[in-house]
N, C-alpha and C positions, 0 to 999 in steps of 0.2 A: 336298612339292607344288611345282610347278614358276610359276612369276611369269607371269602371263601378260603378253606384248608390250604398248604402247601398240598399234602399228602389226604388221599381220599381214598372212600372205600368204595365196591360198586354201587350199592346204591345211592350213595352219594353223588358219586361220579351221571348216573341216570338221570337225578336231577337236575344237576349243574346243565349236563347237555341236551335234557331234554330228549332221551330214548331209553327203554324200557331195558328194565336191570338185565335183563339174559339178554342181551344185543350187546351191553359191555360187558357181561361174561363170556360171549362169545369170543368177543375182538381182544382180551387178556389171552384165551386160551389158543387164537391161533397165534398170540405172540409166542406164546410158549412152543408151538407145534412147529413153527417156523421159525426157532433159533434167534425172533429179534428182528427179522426181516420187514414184518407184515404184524398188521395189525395193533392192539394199546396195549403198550409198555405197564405191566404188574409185576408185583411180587407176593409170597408165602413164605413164611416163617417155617410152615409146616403141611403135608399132605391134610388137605380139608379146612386148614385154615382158612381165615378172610385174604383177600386180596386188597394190597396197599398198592395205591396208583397216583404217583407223582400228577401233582395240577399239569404242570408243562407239557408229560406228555399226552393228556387230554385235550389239552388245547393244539397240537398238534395234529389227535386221531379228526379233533373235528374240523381241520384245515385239509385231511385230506394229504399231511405227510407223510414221510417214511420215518419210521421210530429213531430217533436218534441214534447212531454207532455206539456211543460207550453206555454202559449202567449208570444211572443212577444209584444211590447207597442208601439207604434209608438210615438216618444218623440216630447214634447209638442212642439209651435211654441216659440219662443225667443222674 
């Protein structure tokens, strides 16, 4: 069995949870659309970049809870 990531991309994140990559593009985008309220906690380095999406709060979206209050940090390179 394969380790899963701390840190995932969408379609990774698709797999893991079993629903189809533009359903977790969706629910990054209305995280972004709603400030963090609603929907799976991502990030972008940059406009059109890939989106990096902490495991925890995937495992959250698919609990069905509300994103965590603070950010997460995506820790720096070594």
């Amino acid at each position: 069995m394969n380790a899963v990531p701390q840190w995932m991309q969408t379609h990774q994140v698709a797999e893991y949870a079993g629903r189809h990559h533009k359903t977790v593009l969706k629910a990054v985008q209305t995280y972004q659309r709603t400030q963090g309220r609603k929907g799976l906690e991502g990030y972008q380095s940059a406009p059109r970049a890939r989106h990096t999406i902490p495991r925890e709060a995937v495992d959250r979206w698919l609990r069905g809870e509300p994103p965590k209050k603070t950010r997460s940090r995506i820790p720096a390179a070594v």
